[in-house]
LOKEMI-417177 format. One record per residue (C-alpha): residue number from 0; residue in three letters; x negated, y, z. Coordinates in steps of 0.02 Angstrom, whole numbers, plus 32768, in hexadecimal, padded with zeros to 4 digits. Example, Ala and Ser with C-alpha at 12.3 -4.5 7.8 and 13.67 -1.06 7.14 Angstrom:
<rs>
{r 0; 'Ala'; {7D99; 7F1F; 8186}};
{r 1; 'Ser'; {7D54; 7FCB; 8165}};
</rs>
This chain:
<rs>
{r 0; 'Unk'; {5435; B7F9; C243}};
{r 1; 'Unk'; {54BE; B875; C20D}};
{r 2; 'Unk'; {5516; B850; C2C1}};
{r 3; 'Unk'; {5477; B87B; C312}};
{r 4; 'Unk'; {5459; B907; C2BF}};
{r 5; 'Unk'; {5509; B954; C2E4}};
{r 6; 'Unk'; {54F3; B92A; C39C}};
{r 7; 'Unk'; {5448; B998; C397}};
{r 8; 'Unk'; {5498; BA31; C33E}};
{r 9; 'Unk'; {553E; BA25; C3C0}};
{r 10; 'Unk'; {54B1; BA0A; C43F}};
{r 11; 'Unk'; {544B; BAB4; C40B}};
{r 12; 'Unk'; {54E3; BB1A; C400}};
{r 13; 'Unk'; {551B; BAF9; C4B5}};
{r 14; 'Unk'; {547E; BB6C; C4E3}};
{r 15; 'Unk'; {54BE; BBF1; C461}};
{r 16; 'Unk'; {5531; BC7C; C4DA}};
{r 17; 'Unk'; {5544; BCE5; C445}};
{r 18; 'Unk'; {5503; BD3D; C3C3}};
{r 19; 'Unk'; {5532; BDDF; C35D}};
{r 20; 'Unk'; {54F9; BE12; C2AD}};
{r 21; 'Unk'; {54F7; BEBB; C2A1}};
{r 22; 'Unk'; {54E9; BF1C; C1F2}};
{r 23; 'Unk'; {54D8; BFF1; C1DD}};
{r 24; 'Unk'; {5598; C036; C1F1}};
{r 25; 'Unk'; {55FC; BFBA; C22C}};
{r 26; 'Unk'; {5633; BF54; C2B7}};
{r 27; 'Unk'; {55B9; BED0; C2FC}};
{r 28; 'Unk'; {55F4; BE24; C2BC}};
{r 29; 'Unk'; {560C; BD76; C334}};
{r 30; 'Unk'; {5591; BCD5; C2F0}};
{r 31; 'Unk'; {55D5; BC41; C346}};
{r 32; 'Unk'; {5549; BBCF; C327}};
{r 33; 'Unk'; {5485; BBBF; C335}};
{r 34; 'Unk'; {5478; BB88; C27B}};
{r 35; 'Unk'; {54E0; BC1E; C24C}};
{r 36; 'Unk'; {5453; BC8A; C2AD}};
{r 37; 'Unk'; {53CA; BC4A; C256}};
{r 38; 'Unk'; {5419; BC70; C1A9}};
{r 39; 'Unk'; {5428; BD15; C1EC}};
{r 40; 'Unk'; {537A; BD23; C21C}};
{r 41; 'Unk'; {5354; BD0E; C180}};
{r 42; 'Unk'; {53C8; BD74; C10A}};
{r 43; 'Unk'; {538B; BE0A; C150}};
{r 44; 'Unk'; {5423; BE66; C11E}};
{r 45; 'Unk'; {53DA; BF24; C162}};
{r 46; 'Unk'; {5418; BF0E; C20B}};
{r 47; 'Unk'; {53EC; BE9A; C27C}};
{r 48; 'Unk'; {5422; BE0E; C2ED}};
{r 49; 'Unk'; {542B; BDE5; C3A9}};
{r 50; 'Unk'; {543E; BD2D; C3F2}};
{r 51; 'Unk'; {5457; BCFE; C4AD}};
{r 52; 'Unk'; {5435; BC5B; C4F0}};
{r 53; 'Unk'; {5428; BC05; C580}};
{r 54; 'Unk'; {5388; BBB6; C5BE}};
{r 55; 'Unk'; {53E0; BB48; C628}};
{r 56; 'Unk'; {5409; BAC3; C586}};
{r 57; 'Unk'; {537A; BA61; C557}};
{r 58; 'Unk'; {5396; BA8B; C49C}};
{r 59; 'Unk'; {5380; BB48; C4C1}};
{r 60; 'Unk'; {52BE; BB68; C4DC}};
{r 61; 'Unk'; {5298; BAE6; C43A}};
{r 62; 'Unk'; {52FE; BB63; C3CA}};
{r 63; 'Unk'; {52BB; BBEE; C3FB}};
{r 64; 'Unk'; {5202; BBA7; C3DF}};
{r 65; 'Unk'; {524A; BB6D; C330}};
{r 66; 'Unk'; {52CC; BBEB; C2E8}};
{r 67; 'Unk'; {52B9; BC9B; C367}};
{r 68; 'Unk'; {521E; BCEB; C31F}};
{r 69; 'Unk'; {51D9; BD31; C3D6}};
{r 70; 'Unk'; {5125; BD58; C406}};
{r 71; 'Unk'; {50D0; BCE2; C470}};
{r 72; 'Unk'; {50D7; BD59; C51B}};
{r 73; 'Unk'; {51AC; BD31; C518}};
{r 74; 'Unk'; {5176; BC6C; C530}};
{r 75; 'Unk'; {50EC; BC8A; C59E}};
{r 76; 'Unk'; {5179; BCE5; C614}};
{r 77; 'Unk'; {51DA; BC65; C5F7}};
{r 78; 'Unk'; {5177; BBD9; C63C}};
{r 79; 'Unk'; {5124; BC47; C6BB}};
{r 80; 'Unk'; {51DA; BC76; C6FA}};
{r 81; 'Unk'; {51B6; BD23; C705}};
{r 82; 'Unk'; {5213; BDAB; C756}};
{r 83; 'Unk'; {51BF; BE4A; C75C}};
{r 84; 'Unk'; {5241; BED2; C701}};
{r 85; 'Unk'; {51F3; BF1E; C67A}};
{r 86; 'Unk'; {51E4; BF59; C5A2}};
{r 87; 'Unk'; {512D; BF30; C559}};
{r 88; 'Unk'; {50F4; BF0C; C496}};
{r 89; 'Unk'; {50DB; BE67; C466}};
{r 90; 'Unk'; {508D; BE90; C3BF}};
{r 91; 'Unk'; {50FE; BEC6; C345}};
{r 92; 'Unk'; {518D; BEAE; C3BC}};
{r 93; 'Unk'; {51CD; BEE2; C470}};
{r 94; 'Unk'; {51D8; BE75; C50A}};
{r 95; 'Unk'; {5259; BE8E; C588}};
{r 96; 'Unk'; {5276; BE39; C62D}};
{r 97; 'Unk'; {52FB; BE90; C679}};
{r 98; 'Unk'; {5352; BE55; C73A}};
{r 99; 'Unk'; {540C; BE47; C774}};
{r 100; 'Unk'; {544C; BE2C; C82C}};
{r 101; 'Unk'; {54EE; BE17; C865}};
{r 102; 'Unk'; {54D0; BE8B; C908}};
{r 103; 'Unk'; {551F; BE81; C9AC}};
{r 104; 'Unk'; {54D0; BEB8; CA59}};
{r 105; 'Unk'; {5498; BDE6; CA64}};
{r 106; 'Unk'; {542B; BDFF; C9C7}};
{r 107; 'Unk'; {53D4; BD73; C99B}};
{r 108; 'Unk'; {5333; BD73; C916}};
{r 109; 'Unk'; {537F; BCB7; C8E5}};
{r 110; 'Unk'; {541E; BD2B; C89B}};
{r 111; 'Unk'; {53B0; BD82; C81B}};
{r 112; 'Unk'; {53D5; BD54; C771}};
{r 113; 'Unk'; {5348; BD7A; C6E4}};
{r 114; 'Unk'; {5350; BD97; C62C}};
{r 115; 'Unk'; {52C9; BD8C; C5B0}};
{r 116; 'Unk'; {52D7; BE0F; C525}};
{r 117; 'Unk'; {528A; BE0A; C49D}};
{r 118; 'Unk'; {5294; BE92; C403}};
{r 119; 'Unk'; {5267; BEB4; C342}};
{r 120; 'Unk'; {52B8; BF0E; C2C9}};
{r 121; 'Unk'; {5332; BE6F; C280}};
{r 122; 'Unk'; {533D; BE17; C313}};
{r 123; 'Unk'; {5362; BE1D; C3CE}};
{r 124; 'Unk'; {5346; BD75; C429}};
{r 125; 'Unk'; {5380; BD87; C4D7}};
{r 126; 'Unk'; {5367; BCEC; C55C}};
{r 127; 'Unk'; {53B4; BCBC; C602}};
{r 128; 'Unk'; {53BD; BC27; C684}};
{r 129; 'Unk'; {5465; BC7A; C6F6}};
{r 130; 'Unk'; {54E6; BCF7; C6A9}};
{r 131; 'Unk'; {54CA; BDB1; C6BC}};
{r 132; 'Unk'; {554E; BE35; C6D5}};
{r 133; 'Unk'; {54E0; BEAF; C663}};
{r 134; 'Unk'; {54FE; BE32; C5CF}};
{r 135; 'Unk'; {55B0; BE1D; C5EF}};
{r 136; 'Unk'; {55D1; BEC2; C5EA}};
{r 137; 'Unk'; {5581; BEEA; C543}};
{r 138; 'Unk'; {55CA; BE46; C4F5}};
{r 139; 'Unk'; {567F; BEAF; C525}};
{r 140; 'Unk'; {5652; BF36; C4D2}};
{r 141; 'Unk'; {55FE; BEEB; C436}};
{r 142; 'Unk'; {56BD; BE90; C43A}};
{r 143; 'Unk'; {5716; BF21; C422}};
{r 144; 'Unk'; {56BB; BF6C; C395}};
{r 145; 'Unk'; {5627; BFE0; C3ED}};
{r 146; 'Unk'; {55AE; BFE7; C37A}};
{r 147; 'Unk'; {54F5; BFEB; C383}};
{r 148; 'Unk'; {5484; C00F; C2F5}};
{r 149; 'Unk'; {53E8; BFC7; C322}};
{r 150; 'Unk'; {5394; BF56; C38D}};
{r 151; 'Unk'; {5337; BFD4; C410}};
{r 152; 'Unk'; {53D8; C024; C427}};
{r 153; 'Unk'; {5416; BF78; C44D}};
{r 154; 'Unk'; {5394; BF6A; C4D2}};
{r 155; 'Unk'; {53A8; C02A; C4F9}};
{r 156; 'Unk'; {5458; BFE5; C52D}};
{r 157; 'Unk'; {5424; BF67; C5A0}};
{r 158; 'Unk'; {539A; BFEE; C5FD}};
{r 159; 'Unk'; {543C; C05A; C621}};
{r 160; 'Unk'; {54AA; BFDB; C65A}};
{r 161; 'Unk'; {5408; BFA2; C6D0}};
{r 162; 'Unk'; {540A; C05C; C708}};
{r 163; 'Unk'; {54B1; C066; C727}};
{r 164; 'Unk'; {54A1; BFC2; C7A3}};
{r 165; 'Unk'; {5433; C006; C809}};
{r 166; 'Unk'; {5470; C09B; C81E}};
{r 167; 'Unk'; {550F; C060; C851}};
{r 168; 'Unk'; {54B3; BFD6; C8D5}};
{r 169; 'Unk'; {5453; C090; C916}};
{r 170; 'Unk'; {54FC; C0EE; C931}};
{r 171; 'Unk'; {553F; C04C; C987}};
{r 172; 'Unk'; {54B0; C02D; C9FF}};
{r 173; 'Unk'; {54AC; C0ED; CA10}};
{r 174; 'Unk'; {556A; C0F1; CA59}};
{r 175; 'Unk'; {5534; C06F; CADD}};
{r 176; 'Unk'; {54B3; C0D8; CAFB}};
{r 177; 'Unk'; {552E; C154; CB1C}};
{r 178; 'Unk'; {5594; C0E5; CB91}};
{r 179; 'Unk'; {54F1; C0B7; CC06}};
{r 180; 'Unk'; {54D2; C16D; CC00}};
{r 181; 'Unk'; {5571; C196; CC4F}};
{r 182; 'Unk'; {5564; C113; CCC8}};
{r 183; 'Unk'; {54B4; C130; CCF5}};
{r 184; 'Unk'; {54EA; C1F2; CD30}};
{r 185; 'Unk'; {5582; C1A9; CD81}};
{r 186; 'Unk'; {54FD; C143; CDFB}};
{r 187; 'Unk'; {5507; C09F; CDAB}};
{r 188; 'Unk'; {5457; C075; CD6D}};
{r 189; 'Unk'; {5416; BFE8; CDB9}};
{r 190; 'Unk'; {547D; BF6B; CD56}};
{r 191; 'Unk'; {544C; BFC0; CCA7}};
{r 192; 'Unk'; {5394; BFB1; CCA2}};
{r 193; 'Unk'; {539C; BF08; CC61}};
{r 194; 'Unk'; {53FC; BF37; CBD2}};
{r 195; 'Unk'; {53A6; BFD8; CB9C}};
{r 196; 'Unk'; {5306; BF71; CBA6}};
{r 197; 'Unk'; {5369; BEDB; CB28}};
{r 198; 'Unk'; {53A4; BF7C; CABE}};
{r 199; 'Unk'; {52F2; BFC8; CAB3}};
{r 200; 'Unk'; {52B7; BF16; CA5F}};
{r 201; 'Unk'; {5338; BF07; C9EB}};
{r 202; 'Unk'; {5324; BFB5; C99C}};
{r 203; 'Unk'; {5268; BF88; C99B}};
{r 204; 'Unk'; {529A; BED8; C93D}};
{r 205; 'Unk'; {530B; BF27; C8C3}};
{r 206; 'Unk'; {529D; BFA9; C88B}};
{r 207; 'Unk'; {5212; BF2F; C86F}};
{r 208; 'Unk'; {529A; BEB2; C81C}};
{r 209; 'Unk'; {5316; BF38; C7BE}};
{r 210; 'Unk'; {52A5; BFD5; C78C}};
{r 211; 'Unk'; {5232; BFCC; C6FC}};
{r 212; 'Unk'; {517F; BFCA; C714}};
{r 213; 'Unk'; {513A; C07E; C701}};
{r 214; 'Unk'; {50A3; C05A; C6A7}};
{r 215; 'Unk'; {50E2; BFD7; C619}};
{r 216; 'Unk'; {5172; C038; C602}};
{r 217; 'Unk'; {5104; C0E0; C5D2}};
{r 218; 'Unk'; {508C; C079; C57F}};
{r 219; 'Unk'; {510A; C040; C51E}};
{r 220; 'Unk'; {5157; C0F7; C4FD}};
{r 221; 'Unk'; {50B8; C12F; C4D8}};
{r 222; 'Unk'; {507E; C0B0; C456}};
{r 223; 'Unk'; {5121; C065; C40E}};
{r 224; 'Unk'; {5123; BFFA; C375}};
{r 225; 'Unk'; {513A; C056; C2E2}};
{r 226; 'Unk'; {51E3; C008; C2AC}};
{r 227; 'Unk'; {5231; C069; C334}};
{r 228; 'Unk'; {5285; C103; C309}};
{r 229; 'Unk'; {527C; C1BE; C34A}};
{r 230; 'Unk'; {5341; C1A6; C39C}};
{r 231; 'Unk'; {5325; C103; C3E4}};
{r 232; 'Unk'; {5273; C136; C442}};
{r 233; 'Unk'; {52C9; C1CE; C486}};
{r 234; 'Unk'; {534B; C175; C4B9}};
{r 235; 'Unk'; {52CF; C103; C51F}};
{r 236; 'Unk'; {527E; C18A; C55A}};
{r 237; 'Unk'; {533E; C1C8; C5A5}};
{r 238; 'Unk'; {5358; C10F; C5E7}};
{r 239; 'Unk'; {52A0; C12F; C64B}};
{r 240; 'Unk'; {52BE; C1D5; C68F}};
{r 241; 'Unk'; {537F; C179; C6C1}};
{r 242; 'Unk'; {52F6; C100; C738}};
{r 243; 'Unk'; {5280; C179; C769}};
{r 244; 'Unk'; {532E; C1EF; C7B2}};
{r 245; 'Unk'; {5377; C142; C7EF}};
{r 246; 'Unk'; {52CD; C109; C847}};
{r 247; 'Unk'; {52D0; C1AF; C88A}};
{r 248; 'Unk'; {536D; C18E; C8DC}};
{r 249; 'Unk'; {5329; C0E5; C928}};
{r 250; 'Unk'; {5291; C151; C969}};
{r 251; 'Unk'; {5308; C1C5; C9D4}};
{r 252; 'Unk'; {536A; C12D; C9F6}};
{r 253; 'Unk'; {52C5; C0D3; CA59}};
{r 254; 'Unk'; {528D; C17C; CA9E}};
{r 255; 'Unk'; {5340; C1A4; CAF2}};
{r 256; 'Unk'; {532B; C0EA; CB24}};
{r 257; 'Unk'; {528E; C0F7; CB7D}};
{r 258; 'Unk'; {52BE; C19E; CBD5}};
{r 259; 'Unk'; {535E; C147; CC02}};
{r 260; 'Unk'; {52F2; C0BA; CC4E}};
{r 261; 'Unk'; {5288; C13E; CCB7}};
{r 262; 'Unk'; {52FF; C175; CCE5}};
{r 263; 'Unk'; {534D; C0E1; CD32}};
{r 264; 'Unk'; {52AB; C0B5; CD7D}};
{r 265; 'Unk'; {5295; C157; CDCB}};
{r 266; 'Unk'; {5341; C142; CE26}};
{r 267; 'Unk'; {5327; C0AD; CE56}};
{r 268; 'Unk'; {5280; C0D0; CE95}};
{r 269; 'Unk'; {52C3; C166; CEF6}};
{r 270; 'Unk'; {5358; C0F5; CF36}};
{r 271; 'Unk'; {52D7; C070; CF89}};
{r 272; 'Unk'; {525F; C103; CFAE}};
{r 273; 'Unk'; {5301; C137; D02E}};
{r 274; 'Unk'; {531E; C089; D071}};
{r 275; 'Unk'; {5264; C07D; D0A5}};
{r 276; 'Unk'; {5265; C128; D101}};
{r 277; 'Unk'; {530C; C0E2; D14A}};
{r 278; 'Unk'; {52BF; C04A; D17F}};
{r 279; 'Unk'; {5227; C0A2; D1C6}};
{r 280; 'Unk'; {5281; C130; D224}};
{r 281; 'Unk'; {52D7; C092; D281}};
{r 282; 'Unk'; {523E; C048; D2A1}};
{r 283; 'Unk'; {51FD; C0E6; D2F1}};
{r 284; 'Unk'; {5291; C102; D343}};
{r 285; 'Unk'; {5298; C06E; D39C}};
{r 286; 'Unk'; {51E7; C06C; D3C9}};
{r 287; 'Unk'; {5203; C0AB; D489}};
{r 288; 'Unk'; {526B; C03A; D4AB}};
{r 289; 'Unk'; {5225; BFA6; D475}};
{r 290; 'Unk'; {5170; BFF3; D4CB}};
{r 291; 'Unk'; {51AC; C012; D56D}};
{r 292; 'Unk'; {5224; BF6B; D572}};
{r 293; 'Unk'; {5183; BF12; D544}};
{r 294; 'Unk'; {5121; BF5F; D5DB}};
{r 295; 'Unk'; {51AC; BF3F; D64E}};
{r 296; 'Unk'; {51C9; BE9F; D628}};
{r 297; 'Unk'; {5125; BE68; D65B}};
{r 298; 'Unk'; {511A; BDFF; D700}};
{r 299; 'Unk'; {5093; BE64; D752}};
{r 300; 'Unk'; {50AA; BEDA; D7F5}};
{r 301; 'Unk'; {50BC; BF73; D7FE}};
{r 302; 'Unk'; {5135; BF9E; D77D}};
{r 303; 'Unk'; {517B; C055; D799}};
{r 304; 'Unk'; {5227; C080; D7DE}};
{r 305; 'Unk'; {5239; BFAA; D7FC}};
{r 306; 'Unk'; {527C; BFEF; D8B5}};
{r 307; 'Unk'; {52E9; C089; D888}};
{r 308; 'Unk'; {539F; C06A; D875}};
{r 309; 'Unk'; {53A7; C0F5; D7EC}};
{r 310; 'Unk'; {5304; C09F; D76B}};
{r 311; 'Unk'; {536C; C069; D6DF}};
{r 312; 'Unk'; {53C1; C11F; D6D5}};
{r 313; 'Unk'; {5314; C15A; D6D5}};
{r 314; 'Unk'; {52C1; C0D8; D662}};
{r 315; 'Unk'; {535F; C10D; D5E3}};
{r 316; 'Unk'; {534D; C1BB; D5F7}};
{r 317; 'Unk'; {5289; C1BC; D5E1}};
{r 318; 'Unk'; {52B0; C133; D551}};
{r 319; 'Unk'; {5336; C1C2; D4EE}};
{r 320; 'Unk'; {52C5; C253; D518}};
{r 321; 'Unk'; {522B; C210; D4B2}};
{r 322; 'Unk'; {52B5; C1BD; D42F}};
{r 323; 'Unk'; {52F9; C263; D40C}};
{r 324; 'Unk'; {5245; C2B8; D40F}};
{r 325; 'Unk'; {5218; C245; D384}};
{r 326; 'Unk'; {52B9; C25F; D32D}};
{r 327; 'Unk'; {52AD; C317; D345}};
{r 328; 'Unk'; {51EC; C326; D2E0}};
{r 329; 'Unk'; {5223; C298; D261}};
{r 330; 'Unk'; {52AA; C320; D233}};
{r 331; 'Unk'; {5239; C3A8; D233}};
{r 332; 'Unk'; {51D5; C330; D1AE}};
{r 333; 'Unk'; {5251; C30B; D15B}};
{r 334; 'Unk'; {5280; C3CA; D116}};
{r 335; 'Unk'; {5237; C426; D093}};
{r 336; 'Unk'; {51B4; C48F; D0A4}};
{r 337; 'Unk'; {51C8; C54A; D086}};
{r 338; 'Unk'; {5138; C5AF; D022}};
</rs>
């Protein structure tokens, strides 16, 4: 029984990534094991603590349902596997779900990795299936000694981090941008309207997977739970207005993508608008000759000039007379008209 029961316990803490305890004035402090979090939990030393596991152990969802404390909307996202980026109340507490992509121009939705967040005033309980860079990057920080004094700035944290993703996924699809642009006034825009089209849907995916919803978030803002403090709701509201500037930036980013894309298609729509007056002025062009080597070549009698030595000079002379007629008022067409 006692072997068993050390097998569970090694088995539960493979889920645990890591956890901090965090108390007023001082550095936040490593807990190494799940049973160490749950005596945490409950000491309630006037800080508060902040576990991350991994959803991808079996023993991982069962602690969480026994030792985590979190509102029954964090499971139901669980199980329903849901993605949508945004901060809500659960109750007493806040629910996260918060996105992370590794981007490249081959963006896949598969590469999104999702955390589930959620928040009270002793306890952050943060949940994951593939690693995020977001995470990583606090868990370096919290290493060397930053400190955070409560939990919403914990999460505050995270929100800026988010913001600072996509901003830097905007400026990089904004410098391609840049290089289509160039080679789109150079002449070169046929082969690019397949991948201003691809970059229009990503920016559309990753503001639907990486931005906040609107209305959840200001819900939220506008009704918090009272635990929260004055500091820490401002400094939500800073981490919104952050978004809304960043989502701005994605706006411009799919506007200058569709002009970029009319413009294309206007080019190439004035490019085969030219080939078909080319291929029509040859038509026309070539329509006396093809007319009057259709009537001559008809057996029948009586076909003019048949006798005269000199015929074919005057068949080709009456031929490039009416050619260069037609020529002459398809030019005339052709210019612009002065008012």
């Amino acid at each position: 029984m006692t072997a068993t029961l050390g097998i569970s316990v090694r088995h539960d803490n493979d889920a645990l990534i890591c956890a901090f305890a965090f108390a007023p004035g001082s550095a936040p402090q490593p807990i190494e094991t799940l049973g160490a979090v749950s005596d945490a939990f409950e000491r309630h030393c006037g800080g508060f603590v902040w576990v991350h596991v991994n959803l991808s152990h079996t023993g991982a969802q069962p602690w969480l349902e026994r030792h985590a404390g979190v509102g029954p909307v964090f499971f139901q996202a669980l199980t329903l596997g849901s993605r949508s980026t945004r901060i809500e109340c659960d109750g007493d507490t806040l629910f996260g779900v918060m996105n992370d992509v590794t981007f490249d121009f081959s963006f896949d939705p598969s590469d999104v990795a999702t955390l589930w967040i959620s928040v009270s005033p002793e306890r952050v309980v943060t949940a994951r299936r593939r690693p995020l860079r977001s995470v990583d990057r606090l868990r370096t920080s919290l290493r060397r000694g930053d400190r955070i004094e409560t939990s919403v700035e914990l999460l505050d944290h995270l929100l800026r981090d988010q913001a600072d993703e996509l901003q830097r996924i905007v400026r990089s699809a904004a410098e391609r941008l840049d290089d289509i642009e160039d080679a789109l006034l150079a002449g070169r825009h046929g082969e690019f309207n397949a991948e201003l089209g691809r970059l229009r849907r990503l920016t559309v995916r990753l503001q639907r997977l990486l931005a906040p919803e609107p209305s959840a978030l200001a819900r939220t803002l506008s009704s918090p739970p009272s635990w929260v403090r004055t500091e820490d709701l401002q400094a939500l509201n800073r981490s919104n207005e952050e978004f809304t500037l960043v989502l701005r930036d994605v706006g411009s980013l799919q506007d200058r993508i569709r002009l970029l894309l009319d413009e294309s298609a206007a080019r190439v729509s004035e490019e085969n608008s030219r080939s078909l007056f080319t291929l029509t002025m040859v038509t026309v062009l070539a329509l006396p000759i093809n007319l009057i080597a259709g009537l001559l070549g008809m057996n029948v009698g009586g076909i003019p000039l048949a006798e005269s030595r000199h015929g074919f000079w005057l068949m080709l002379l009456l031929i490039g007379g009416l050619t260069a007629l037609i020529a002459r008022f398809a030019v005339r067409r052709m210019r612009p008209s002065r008012s």
